[in-house]
C-alpha positions as CSV (number, residue, x, y, z in Angstrom):
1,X,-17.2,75.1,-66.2
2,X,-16.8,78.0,-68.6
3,X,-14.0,79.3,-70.1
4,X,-13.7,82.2,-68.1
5,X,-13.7,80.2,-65.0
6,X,-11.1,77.3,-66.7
7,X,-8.8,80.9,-67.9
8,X,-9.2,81.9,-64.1
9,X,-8.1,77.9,-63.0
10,X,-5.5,78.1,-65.1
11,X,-4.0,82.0,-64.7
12,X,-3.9,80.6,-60.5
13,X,-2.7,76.7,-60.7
14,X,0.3,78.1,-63.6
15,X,2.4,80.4,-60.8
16,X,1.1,78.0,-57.9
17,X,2.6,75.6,-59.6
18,X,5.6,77.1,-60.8
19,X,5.9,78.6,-57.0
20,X,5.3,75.0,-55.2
21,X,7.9,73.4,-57.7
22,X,10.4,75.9,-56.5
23,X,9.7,75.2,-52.8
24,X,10.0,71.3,-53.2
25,X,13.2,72.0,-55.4
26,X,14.7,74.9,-52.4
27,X,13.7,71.8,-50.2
28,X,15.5,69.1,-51.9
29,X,18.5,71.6,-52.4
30,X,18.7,72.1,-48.4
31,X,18.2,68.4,-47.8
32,X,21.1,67.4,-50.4
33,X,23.2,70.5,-48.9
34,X,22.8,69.0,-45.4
35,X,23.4,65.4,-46.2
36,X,26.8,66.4,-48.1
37,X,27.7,68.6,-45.0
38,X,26.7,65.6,-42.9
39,X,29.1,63.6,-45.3
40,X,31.6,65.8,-45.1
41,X,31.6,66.2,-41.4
42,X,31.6,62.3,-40.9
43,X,34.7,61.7,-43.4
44,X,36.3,64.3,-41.6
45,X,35.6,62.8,-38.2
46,X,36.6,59.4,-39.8
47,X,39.8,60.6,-41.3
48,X,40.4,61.9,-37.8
49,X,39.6,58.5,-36.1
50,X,41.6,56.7,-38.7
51,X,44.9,58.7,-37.9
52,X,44.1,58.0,-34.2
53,X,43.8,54.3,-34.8
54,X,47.3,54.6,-37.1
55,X,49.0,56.8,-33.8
56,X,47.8,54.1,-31.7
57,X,49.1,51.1,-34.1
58,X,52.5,53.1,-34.2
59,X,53.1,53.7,-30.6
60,X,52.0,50.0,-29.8
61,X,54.6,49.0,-32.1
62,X,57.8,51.2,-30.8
63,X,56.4,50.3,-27.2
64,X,56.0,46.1,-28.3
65,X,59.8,46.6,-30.2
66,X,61.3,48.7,-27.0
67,X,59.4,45.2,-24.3
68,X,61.2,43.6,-26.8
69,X,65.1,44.7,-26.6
70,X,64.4,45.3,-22.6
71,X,63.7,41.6,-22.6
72,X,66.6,40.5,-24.4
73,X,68.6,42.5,-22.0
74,X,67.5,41.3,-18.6
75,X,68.3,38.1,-20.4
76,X,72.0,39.3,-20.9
77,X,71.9,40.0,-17.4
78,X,70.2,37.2,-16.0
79,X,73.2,35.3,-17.9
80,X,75.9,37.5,-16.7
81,X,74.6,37.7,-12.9
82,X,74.7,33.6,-13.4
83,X,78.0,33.5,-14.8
84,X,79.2,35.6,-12.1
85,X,77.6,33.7,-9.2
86,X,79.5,30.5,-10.6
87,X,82.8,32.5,-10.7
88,X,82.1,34.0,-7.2
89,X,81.3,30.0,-5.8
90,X,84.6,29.0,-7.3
91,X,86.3,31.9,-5.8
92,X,84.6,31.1,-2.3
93,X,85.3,27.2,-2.9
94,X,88.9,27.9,-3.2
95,X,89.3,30.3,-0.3
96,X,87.5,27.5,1.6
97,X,84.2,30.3,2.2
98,X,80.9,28.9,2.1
99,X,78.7,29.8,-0.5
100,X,76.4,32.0,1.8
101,X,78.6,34.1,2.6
102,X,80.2,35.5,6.6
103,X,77.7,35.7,9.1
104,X,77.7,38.7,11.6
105,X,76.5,38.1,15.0
């Protein structure tokens, strides 16, 4: 090869080179660009499930602690309506009723 030839080589390959370094570093730019807007969008979308899951914990809880006091109410009032149907036999035992009740024919 002679020196003109390896001056020629050398003039081409130096902007070819500087040109393909830019490509592969526009590349790598837009490939980092889009995996950060990829992350973004995921911890976005994961925030967003997280404060569903957090909604859905909550409301379980209120509707668990409102089962909760309705139970212990029907329990009141399963103890009352017992109470009652004692007092209501003793009332009918001393009126000499039966327990059923009249019959209507």
């Amino acid at each position: 090869m002679t020196p003109e030839l390896l001056t020629a080589l050398a003039a081409f390959l130096g902007p070819t080179t500087g040109a393909l370094t830019g490509l592969l570093a526009a590349r790598r730019a837009v490939r980092t660009a889009r995996t950060s807007s990829d992350q973004q969008a995921l911890t976005a979308l994961h925030s967003g499930y997280q404060a569903l899951l957090d909604d859905r914990a909550t409301h379980t809880r209120d509707v668990l602690a409102e089962l909760t006091a309705v139970k212990t109410e029907l329990i009141a009032v399963r103890q009352e309506n017992a109470r009652l149907l004692v007092e209501v036999g003793a009332l009918r035992a001393q009126l000499g009723h039966p327990l059923e009740g009249p019959t209507h024919s």
